[in-house]
C-alpha positions, 0 to 999 in steps of 0.5 A: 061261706056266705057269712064268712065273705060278707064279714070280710066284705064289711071289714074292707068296706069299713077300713075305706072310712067312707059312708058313700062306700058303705052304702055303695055296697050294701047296695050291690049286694042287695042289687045281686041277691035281687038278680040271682033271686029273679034268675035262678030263685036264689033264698032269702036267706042267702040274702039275710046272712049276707047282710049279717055278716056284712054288718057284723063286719062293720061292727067288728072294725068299729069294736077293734078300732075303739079298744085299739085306739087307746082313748084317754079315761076321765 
């Protein structure tokens, strides 16, 4: 579930189109695991799959806007 939220977390933060919003929330998300982790000892892990998914979510909009833009071949 953790993978699943990131994921679409980085396919909307990725369809803004804007590096400051990329950053803003890979930032809070790092900033929330940080405080769930003082608090209540949240896992490490937790804080890795976020981060995945969160990437793979970049990475899956940038594929899908590649093999749908119809660039021209040389």
């Amino acid at each position: 579930m953790i993978f699943a939220v990131a994921l679409a977390t980085g396919l909307f933060t990725a369809m803004l189109r804007s590096a400051f919003a990329v950053i803003a929330v890979a930032f809070m998300i790092g900033l929330i695991f940080l405080a769930a982790f003082l608090i209540s000892g949240a896992s490490v892990v937790g804080l890795l799959m976020s981060l995945l998914g969160f990437n793979a979510g970049l990475v899956t909009y940038g594929a899908g806007y590649l093999i749908f833009s119809g660039g021209s071949s040389a």
